[in-house]
N, C-alpha and C positions, 0 to 999 in steps of 0.2 A: 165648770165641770159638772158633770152628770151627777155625784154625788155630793154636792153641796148640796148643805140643807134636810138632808134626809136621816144622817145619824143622830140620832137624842138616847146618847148615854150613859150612863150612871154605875159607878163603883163604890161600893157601900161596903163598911166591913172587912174589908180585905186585908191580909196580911203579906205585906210584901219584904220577903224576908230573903237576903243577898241576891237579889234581883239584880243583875249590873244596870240594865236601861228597859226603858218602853215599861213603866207600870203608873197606867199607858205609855204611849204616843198617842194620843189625839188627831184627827186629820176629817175636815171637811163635816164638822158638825159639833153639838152642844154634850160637852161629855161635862159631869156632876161627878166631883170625887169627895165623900167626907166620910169621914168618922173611919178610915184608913190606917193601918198600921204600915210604916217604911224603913227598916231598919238595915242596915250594913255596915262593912269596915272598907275604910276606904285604900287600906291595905294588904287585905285579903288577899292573898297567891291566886285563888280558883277565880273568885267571886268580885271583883272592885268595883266598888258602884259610879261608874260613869255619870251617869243620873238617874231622877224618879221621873219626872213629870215631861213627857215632850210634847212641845206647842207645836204639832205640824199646821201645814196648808189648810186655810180656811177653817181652824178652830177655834173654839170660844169654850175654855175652862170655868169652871165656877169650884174652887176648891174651899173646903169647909172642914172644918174642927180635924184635919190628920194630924196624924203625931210621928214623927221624923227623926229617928234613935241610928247617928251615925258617931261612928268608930273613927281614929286612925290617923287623925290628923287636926289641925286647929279649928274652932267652929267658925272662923273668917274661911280657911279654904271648904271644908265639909258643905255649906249653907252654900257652894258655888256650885255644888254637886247634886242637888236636890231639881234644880229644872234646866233643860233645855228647851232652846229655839230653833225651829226647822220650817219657817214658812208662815209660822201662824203671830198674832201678834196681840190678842184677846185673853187676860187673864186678868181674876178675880181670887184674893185667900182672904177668908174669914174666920177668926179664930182657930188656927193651927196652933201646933207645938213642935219647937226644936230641943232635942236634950230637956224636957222637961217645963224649960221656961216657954212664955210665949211668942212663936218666930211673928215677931212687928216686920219684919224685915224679906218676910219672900215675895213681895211686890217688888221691892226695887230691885231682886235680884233677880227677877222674872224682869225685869227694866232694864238690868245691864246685861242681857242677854240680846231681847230682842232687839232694844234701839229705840230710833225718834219716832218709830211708830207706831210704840206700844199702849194701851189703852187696858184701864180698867173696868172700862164697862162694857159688859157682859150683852146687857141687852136681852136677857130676857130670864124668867125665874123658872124653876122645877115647878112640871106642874101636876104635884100629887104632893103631900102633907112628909113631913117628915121631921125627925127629932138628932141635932148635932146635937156631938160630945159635951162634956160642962168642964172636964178635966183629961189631962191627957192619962191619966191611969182609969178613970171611966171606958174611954175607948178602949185601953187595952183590957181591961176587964168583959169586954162584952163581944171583942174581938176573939179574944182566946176563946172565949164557952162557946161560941157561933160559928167560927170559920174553920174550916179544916176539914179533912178524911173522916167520917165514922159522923159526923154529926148531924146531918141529915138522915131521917129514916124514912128511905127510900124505898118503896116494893117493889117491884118486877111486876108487869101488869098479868093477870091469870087468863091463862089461855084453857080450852078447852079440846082436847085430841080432836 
């Protein structure tokens, strides 16, 4: 396909908060996701989180230090809720957090999604400098002061009549 190969992207700091699905979906290139906030109830009337992370068509995930605060149900079913599969079969987590502790465990669940022909490697590194989480209240700490409405100070470019 035309767009293979061409997207190289990166989500840093985000807060993704009662998001049902797609934060992302990934599709046809190298998306970078760390230092993320993902939180929801998995019983939410409005909002139920389907999932976070979608592995579409020819993507290659590299997921790092997010921290993953879900709601609503047992963390056997919750941790089933945090990635989907849709084409793609390339993922990588390195130091995340589920509920606080550390999720050792969203490779395999990234494994019993896609199947026998899932693979952890990536194949290839961000290539600009960059500092993961240490703790998953670090990220939210730096998440809250940085992400949102009002925190960028933005000016309107000055025009001249």
């Amino acid at each position: 396909l035309y767009e293979t190969g061409h997207e190289r992207i990166t989500f840093f700091a985000n807060m993704w908060s009662t998001s049902v699905q797609r934060a992302p979906l990934g599709r046809w290139g190298e998306f970078h996701l760390y230092n993320n906030i993902y939180s929801g109830n998995y019983t939410d009337p409005n909002y139920p989180i389907l999932y976070f992370i979608g592995l579409g068509t020819s993507a290659s995930i590299l997921s790092e230090s997010n921290v993953f605060d879900l709601t609503g149900s047992t963390d056997a079913v919750l941790k089933t809720r945090i990635f989907q599969a849709s084409g793609g079969t390339i993922f990588h987590d390195v130091g995340s957090w589920f509920n606080g502790a550390p999720f050792t465990d969203l490779e395999a669940q990234a494994m019993a999604k896609v199947g026998a022909a899932f693979t952890n490697s990536v194949g290839w590194t961000p290539p600009y400098p960059y500092v993961v989480g240490k703790t998953p209240d670090g990220v939210r700490n730096h998440v809250m002061a940085n992400a949102g409405a009002g925190k960028l100070d933005l000016q309107p470019p000055h025009t001249t009549p």
